[in-house]
BATORMAR-654745 format. One record per residue (C-alpha): x, z, y. Coordinates in steps of 0.05 Angstrom, whole numbers. Example, Ala and Ser with C-alpha at 12.3 -4.5 7.8 and 13.67 -1.06 7.14 Angstrom:
! residues 2
((246 156 -90))
((273 143 -21))
! end
This chain:
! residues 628
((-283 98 1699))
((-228 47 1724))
((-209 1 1656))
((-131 5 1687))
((-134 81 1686))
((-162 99 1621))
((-114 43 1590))
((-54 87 1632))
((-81 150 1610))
((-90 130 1538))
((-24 106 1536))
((19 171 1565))
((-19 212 1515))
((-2 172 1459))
((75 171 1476))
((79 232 1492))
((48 256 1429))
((90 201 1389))
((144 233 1414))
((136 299 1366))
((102 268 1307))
((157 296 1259))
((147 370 1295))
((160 420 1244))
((109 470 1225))
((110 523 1284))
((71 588 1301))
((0 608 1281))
((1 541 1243))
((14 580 1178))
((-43 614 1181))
((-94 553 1195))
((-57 517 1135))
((-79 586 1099))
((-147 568 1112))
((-143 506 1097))
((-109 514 1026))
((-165 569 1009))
((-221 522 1035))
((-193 472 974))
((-230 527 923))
((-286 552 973))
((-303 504 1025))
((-354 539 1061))
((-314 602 1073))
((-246 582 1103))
((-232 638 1135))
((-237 681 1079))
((-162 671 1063))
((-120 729 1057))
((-36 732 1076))
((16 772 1092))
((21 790 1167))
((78 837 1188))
((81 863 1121))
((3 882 1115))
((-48 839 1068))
((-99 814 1126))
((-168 782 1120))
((-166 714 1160))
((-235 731 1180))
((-206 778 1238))
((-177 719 1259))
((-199 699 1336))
((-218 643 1320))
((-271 610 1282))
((-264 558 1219))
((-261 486 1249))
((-192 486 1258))
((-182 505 1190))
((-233 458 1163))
((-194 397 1197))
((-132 411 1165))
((-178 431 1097))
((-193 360 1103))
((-129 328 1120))
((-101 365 1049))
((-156 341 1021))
((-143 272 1031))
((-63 265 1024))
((-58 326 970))
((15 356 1002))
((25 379 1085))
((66 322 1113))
((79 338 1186))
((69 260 1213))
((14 246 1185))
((-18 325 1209))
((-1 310 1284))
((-17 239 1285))
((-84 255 1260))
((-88 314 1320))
((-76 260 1375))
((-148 243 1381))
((-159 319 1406))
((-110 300 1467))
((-137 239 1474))
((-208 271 1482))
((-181 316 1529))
((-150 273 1574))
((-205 227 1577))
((-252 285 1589))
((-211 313 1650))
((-213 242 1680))
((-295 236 1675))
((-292 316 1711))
((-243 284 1767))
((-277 236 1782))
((-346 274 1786))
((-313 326 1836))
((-249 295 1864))
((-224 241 1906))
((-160 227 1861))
((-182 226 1792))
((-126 192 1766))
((-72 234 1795))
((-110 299 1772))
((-112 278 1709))
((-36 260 1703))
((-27 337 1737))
((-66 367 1676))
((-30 325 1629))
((31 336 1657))
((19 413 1648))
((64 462 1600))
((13 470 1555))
((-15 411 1543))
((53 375 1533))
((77 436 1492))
((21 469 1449))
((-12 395 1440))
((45 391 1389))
((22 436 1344))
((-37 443 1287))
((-66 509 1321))
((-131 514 1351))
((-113 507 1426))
((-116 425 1439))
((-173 415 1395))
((-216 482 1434))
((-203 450 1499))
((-220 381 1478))
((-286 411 1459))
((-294 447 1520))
((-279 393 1566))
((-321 344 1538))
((-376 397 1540))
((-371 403 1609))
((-366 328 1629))
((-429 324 1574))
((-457 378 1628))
((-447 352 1694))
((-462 280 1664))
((-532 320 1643))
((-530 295 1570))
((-553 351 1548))
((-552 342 1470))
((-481 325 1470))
((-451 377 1513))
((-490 423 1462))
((-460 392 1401))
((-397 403 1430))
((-395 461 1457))
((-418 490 1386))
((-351 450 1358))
((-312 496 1422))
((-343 562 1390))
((-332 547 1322))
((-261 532 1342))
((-241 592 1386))
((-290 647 1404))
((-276 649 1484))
((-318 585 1480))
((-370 638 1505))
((-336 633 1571))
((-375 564 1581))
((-441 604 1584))
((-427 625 1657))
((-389 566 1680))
((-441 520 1663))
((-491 565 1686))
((-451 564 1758))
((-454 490 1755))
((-536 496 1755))
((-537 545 1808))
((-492 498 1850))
((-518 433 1841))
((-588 465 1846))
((-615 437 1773))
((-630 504 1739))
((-702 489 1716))
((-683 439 1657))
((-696 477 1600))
((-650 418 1565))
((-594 445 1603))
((-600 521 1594))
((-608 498 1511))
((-532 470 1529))
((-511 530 1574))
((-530 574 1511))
((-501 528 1449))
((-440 562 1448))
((-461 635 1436))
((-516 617 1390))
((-464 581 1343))
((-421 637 1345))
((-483 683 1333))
((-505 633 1272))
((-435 639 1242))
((-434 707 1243))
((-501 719 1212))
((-478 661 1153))
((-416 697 1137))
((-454 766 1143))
((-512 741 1090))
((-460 701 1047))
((-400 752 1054))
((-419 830 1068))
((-376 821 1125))
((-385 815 1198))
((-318 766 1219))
((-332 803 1283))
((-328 871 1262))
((-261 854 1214))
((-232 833 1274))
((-239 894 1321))
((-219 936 1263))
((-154 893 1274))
((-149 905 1341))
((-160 981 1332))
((-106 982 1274))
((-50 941 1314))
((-78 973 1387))
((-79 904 1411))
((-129 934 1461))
((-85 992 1498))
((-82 997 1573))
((-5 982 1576))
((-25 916 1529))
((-77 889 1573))
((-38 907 1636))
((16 856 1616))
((-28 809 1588))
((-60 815 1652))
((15 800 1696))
((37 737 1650))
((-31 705 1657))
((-31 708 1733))
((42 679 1732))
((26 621 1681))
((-36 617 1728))
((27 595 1784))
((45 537 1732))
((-25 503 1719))
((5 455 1761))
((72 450 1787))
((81 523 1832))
((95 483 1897))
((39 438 1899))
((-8 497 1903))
((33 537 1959))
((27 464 2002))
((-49 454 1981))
((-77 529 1994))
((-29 550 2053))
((-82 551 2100))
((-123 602 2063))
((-155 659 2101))
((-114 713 2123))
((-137 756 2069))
((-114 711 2021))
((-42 709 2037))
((-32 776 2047))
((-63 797 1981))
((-21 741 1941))
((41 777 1978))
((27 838 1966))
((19 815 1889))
((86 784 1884))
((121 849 1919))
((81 884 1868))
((115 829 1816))
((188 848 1836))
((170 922 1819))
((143 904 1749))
((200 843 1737))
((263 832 1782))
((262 769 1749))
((249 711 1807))
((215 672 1761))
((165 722 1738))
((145 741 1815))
((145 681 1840))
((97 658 1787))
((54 719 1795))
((60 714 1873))
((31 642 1867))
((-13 660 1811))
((-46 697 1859))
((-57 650 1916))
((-89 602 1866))
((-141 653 1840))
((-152 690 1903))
((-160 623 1941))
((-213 598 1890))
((-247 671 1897))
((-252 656 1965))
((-274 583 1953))
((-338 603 1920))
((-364 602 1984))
((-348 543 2004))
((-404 485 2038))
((-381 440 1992))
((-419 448 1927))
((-363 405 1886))
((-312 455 1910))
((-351 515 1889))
((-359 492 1824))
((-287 483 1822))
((-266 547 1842))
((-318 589 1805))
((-302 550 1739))
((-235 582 1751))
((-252 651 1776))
((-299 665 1720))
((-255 636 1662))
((-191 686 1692))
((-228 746 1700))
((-256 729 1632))
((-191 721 1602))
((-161 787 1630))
((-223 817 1597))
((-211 779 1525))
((-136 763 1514))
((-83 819 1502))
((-20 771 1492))
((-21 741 1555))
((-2 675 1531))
((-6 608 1572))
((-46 565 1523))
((-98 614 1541))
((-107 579 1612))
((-112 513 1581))
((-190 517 1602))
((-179 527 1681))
((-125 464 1694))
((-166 414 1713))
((-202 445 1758))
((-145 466 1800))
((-117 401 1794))
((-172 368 1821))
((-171 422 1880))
((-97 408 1890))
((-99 329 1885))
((-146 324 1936))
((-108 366 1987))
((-44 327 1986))
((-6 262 1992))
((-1 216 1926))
((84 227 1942))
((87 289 1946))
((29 296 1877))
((76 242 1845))
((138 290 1857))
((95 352 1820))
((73 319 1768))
((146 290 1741))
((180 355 1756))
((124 401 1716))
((139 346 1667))
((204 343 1663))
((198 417 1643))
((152 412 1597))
((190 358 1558))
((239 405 1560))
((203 458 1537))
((180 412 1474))
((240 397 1458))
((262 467 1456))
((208 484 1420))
((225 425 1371))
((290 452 1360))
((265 526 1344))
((228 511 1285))
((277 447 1260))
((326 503 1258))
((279 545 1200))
((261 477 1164))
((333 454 1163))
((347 522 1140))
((310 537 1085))
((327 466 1053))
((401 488 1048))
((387 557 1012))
((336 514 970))
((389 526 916))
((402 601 919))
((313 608 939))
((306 579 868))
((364 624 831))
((339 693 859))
((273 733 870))
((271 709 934))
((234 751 994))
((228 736 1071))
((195 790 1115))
((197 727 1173))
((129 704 1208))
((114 631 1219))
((147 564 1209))
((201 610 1179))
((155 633 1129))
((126 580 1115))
((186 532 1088))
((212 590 1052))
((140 596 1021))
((150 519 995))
((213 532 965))
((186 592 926))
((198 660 971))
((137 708 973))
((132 748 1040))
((149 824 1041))
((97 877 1050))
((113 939 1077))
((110 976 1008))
((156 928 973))
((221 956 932))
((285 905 930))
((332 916 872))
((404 883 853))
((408 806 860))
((338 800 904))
((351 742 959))
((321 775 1027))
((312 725 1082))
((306 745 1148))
((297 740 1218))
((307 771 1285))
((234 774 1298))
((220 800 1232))
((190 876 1215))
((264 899 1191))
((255 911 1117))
((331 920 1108))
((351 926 1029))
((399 976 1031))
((476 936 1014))
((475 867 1020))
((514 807 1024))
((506 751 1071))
((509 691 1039))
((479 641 1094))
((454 648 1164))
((455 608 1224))
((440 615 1304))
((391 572 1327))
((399 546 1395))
((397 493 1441))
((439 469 1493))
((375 463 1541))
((368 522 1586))
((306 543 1576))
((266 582 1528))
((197 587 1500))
((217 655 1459))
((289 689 1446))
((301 753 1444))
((328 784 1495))
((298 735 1541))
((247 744 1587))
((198 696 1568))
((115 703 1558))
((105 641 1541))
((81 651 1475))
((72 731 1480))
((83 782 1529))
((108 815 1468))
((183 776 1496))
((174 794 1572))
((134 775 1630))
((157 706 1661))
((120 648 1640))
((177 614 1609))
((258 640 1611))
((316 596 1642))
((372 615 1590))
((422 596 1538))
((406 650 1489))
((400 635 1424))
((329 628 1399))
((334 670 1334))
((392 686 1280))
((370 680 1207))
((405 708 1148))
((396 703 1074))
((416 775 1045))
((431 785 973))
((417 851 954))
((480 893 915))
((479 943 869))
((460 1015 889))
((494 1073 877))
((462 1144 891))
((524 1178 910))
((488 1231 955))
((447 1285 950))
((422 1288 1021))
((410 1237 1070))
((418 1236 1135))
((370 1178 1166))
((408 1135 1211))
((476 1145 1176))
((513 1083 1145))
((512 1134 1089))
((432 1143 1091))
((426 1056 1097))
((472 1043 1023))
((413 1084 992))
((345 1069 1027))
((306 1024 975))
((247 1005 1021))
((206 1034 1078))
((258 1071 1129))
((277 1035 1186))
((349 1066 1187))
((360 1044 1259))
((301 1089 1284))
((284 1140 1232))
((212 1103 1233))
((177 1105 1162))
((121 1049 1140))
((62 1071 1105))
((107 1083 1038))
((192 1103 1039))
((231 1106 987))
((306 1124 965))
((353 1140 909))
((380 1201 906))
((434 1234 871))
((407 1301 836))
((460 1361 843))
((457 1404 777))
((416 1482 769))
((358 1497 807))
((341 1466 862))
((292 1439 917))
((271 1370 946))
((269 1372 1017))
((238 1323 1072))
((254 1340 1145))
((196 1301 1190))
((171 1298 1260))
((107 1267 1273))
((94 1243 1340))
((32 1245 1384))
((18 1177 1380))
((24 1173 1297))
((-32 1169 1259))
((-14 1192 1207))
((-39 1270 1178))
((-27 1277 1103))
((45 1268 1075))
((47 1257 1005))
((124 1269 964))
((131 1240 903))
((201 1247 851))
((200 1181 795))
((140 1169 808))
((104 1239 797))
((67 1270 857))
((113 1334 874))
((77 1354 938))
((20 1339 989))
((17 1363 1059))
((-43 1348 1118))
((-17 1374 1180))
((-58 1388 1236))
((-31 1347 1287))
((43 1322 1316))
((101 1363 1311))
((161 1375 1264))
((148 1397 1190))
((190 1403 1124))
((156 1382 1060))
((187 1402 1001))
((175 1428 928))
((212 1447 861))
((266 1379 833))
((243 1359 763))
((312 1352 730))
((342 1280 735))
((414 1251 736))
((391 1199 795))
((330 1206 819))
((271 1157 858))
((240 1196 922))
((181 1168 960))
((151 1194 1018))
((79 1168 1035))
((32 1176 1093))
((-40 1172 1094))
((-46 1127 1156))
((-10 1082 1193))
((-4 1047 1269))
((22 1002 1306))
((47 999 1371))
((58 915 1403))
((102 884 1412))
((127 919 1361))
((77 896 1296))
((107 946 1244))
((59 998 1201))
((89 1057 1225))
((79 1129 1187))
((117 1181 1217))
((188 1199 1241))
((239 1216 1175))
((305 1265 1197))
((329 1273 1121))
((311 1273 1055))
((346 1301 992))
((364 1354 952))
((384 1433 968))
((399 1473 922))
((410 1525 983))
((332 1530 993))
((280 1573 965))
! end
C-alpha cells in the first residue's frame, strides 16, 4: 500500500463521516438500540428484546440479523449510560475506515487503479448514506471486506475471525462461502485445508449461534424469523419480483451509471441486447426514466460480469463471479429490494470499471455519484432532524397527556424518550389521549380529534430517499421502484392528535362514513373498511327488543376464519366460516343505554408494503331492532 494513499483515503472517510456526527437516530436504528438496552439486563441474549412493530409485539430474534450490532451499541450504553448521537457515530467510523482500507488492499490485488477504485466505492450512495447510521450495514461489510482481503492475502486465521464477526452481524454473510470458494477455484489453491476452514467460518458461526440460542432459549432465531416472514408474506411472488427490479437498478448506481455504459460497451452481442431488452421491460413495469435507466444499466453490469466468468484473466473472473454469485444470491434472500443490500458487490465492479477507463473521465464519476450522495445524506439528515426537532416541541403536551404514537423509527424513538408508548393494534384511545402520528404509520385513527401540532418535513433539495408518493426504493420497494426519486415532495407530515370526547349518537354504522369515524374507538380503518385483529365502537342502544348486527366480507386472501362479537365486554356470538365471502354475525342486545361492541378475528395478515394486521373486511355494525 502507497503511505500517500492510505493517508488520502483515511482522511475522506473521516470528513465525510465528521460531516454527520450529530445525525439523528434514523431507521432500523431503534431496534439495534432495543437490543442493546435489553443486553444491559441479559448480555448474552441481545436479541431477545421484544417491541412494538406495526402495532404487533415482535421477538427481535426474527430479526435478520445476528447480535453484534447490538452488542456494539450494548457496549457503547454501557460505557456513557444515555444514547448521545456524536459520540454513537464517531465510535462507528472505524467500521468505514475498515472498509475503505479493505477495498484498497482488494484493488490493488486485482486492479491497475487501486486508488481510484477505492474513491469509486467510497464515493458510492450507500456507503456515503447508510455509513451514517448505527444499523448493521457498514459494520457487515467492513467484516466482509476484510475477510476477503484476509482471503486473497491467504491469512487464513484472520479472514476466519472475521468472517464469523460478518455472520454474527448480518446472516447473508453466508454469501462469502461461494465467493471465496470461486476465488480457490480461480487462483487454483483449493487444497489448503487452512483456506476451506476460512471459506466455511461464516456458516459455522451462524450454525453455532443458532444451536446456543436453541440450548439456552427453546428457540431457533431461525425458525422465529420465517414465522415472520410467513405472517407479514414478506416472501410472495409479487414481493420478490420487485425486490428483484430495484436491486438490478441500484445495481446501475454501484458506481456512477455512465461509467459502466463507457467501461462494458463492447460486451458481446448478447449482452447488449439482453440489457435492452431489460430496460424496455423497465418502462413497462415504471415509466419513470430513472427507474429504467437504472434497471437497463443494472443489467449490463450483471450480465457483463456473467459473461466475464469466462474470462482468461483469472483476476477478472474473480471479479465478476464475486458479483454474479452475491446478485443472484440476493434476489434469492432479500424481499425489500433495498440498496444497502449491494453494499457487498461495489468494489468489485469498481475495480472492473477503473481499469477500463481514463483517470478524467473516473475523476468526473466519482464527484458526480458524490455529489449525489451528499445530497442524499443531507436529505436524509433532514428527515429524521425533522422527528427529533419535533418531538422536543410537544415535549410539553407528551408529558401532560397519555401520550401514544403508532410511528416506526427515529419518530418513535424521540417520542419514546419523552414518554409516549407505541400503539398496538388492539389499543383503545379515550378523551384527552395525545396520538402522534405519521404518514407512514399503520393508521390507528382515534375517532374525533384535535390537532394541536404538526409539521411537513421537507427539504429544498430535490431528491428523496423516501416520501410518499414518490417513487423511490431506496430504502424499500415498499415506496416504488427507482433507486432514489428526483422530487420536492415533502418527506412525511406528522401530527399530534388529541383525542375528544365521544358521543354514541348512532345506532348503526356505516364504515367509511364521517358518521361511522366520530364513533370507531380502535381497530377499523374507516378509509378502507379493513379491521385489525380486534375492532371496536360505541354504539348507541335503541330501546325494546332488538338485535346486534355485523355486516362482513372476508376476502380470499384474509386469513382470518372465526369471528368472535362481543357487547361490554361479554361474548354475544362466535362464527368460523368456511372460507371468503360475505356473512352477517349477529345475536340478541343485552340492554344498555350506550353500549361497547368489539368484533374480533381469529387470525390475521399482512400484505407489504402495507405492514398492518389485517382481519377481515367490516360494511356495518349496530343495532336493528328490524331483525329477527
Amino acid at each position: 500500500m502507497k503511505r500517500s494513499h492510505v493517508v488520502l483515503i483515511l482522511a475522506v472517510v473521516v470528513l465525510l463521516r465528521l460531516a454527520f456526527l450529530n445525525q439523528p437516530v434514523q431507521g432500523d436504528d431503534v431496534y439495534y438500540l432495543y437490543g442493546a438496552q435489553h443486553a444491559q439486563i441479559d448480555p448474552l441474549h441481545p436479541t431477545h428484546a421484544r417491541y412494538a412493530f406495526q402495532g404487533t409485539l415482535v421477538d427481535m430474534r426474527g430479526h435478520p440479523h445476528g447480535p453484534f450490532n447490538s452488542w456494539y451499541l450494548a457496549l457503547l450504553l454501557w460505557l456513557t449510560g444515555t444514547v448521545n448521537e456524536t459520540v454513537y457515530h464517531a465510535a462507528y467510523i472505524p467500521f468505514s475506515l475498515i472498509a475503505a482500507l479493505s477495498a484498497y488492499a482488494i484493488a490493488a490485488r486485482f486492479g491497475r487503479r487501486p486508488l481510484i477504485a477505492t474513491l469509486l466505492f467510497v464515493a458510492t450512495l450507500t456507503f456515503i448514506v447508510n455509513g451514517n447510521s448505527l444499523e448493521a450495514d457498514l459494520p457487515f461489510v467492513a467484516f466482509w471486506l476484510l475477510a476477503v482481503t484476509c482471503f486473497v492475502y491467504e491469512r487464513w486465521w484472520i479472514c476466519a475471525l472475521a468472517a464469523a464477526l460478518a455472520a454474527l452481524t448480518a446472516y447473508q454473510a453466508i454469501v462469502l462461502v461461494p465467493v471465496l470458494a470461486w476465488y480457490l477455484i480461480v487462483s487454483k489453491k483449493y487444497r489448503s485445508w487452512a483456506a476451506w476452514v476460512a471459506v466455511l467460518a461464516a456458516p459455522a458461526c451462524i450454525l453455532a449461534w443458532q444451536v446456543y440460542e436453541r440450548l439456552t432459549s427453546g428457540a431457533l432465531p431461525a425458525t422465529v424469523l420465517v414465522g415472520y416472514m410467513q405472517s407479514y408474506n414478506l416472501q410472495a411472488a409479487a414481493q420478490k419480483l420487485k425486490s428483484a427490479a430495484a436491486l438490478t437498478g441500484h445495481t446501475g448506481w454501484l458506481v456512477f451509471p455512465v461509467l459502466p455504459v463507457l467501461a462494458f460497451w463492447r460486451s458481446p452481442l448478447w449482452v447488449r441486447i439482453g440489457a435492452g431488452a431489460v430496460m424496455a421491460a423497465g418502462i413497462a413495469a415504471d415509466p419513470n426514466p430513472l427507474f429504467w435507466l437504472s434497471f437497463g444499466v443494472g443489467a449490463l453490469v450483471i450480465l457483463w460480469c456473467v459473461n466475464a466468468i469466462r474470462h482468461a484473466d483469472p483476476n477478472v473472473r474473480f471479479l465478476a463471479g464475486w458479483v454474479a454469485v452475491f446478485f443472484a444470491a440476493a434476489l434469492v434472500i432479500f424481499f425489500a429490494g433495498s440498496a444497502r443490500y449491494l453494499l457487498p458487490i461495489v468494489v468489485p465492479v469498481a475495480i472492473l470499471v477503473s481499469d477500463r477507463l481514463t483517470p478524467r473521465v473516473l475523476a468526473i464519476g466519482i464527484a458526480a455519484e458524490a455529489a449525489i450522495g451528499l445530497g442524499l445524506a443531507l436529505v436524509n439528515y433532514q428527515h429524521w432532524a425533522g422527528y427529533r426537532d419535533f418531538a422536543r416541541t410537544i415535549e410539553s403536551d407528551v408529558n401532560a397527556h397519555r401520550t401514544w404514537t403508532d410511528a416506526e423509527w427515529g419518530l418513535r424513538y424521540y417520542l419514546v424518550n419523552e414518554g409516549a408508548r407505541p400503539v398496538l393494534n388492539s389499543r383503545t384511545f379515550w378523551t384527552n389521549d395525545l396520538i402522534v402520528t405519521s404518514e407512514y404509520a399503520a393508521a390507528h385513527r382515534p375517532g374525533p380529534a384535535a390537532v394541536i401540532a404538526q409539521r411537513e418535513i421537507t427539504s429544498p433539495i430535490p431528491l428523496r430517499i423516501v416520501a410518499p408518493g414518490a417513487d423511490s426504493a431506496y430504502s424499500s420497494v415498499g415506496f416504488g421502484l427507482a433507486p432514489f426519486a428526483i422530487s420536492l415532495r415533502p418527506m412525511d407530515h406528522v401530527r399530534a392528535l388529541l383525542v375528544a370526547g365521544r358521543k354514541a349518537e348512532q345506532s348503526m354504522l356505516e364504515i367509511g362514513t364521517p358518521a361511522a369515524a366520530a364513533q370507531i374507538v380502535s381497530g377499523v380503518y374507516n378509509a378502507d373498511h379493513w379491521t385489525a385483529g380486534r375492532a371496536t365502537v360505541l354504539l348507541k342502544r335503541p330501546a325494546g327488543d332488538t338485535r346486534l348486527i355485523a355486516k362482513i366480507f372476508i376476502p380470499p386472501q384474509a386469513a382470518a376464519r372465526t369471528v368472535s362479537l362481543y357487547m361490554d365486554g361479554e361474548l354475544l356470538a362466535r362464527e368460523t366460516y368456511p372460507g371468503s365471502g360475505a356473512y352477517t354475525l349477529s345475536a340478541a342486545a343485552p340492554d344498555a343505554g350506550i353500549a361497547t361492541v368489539t368484533l374480533e378475528v381469529d387470525r390475521t395478515f399482512s400484505v407489504p408494503p402495507d405492514m398492518r394486521a389485517l382481519g377481515v373486511v367490516l360494511l356495518s355494525i349496530g343495532f336493528d331492532s328490524g331483525s329477527r
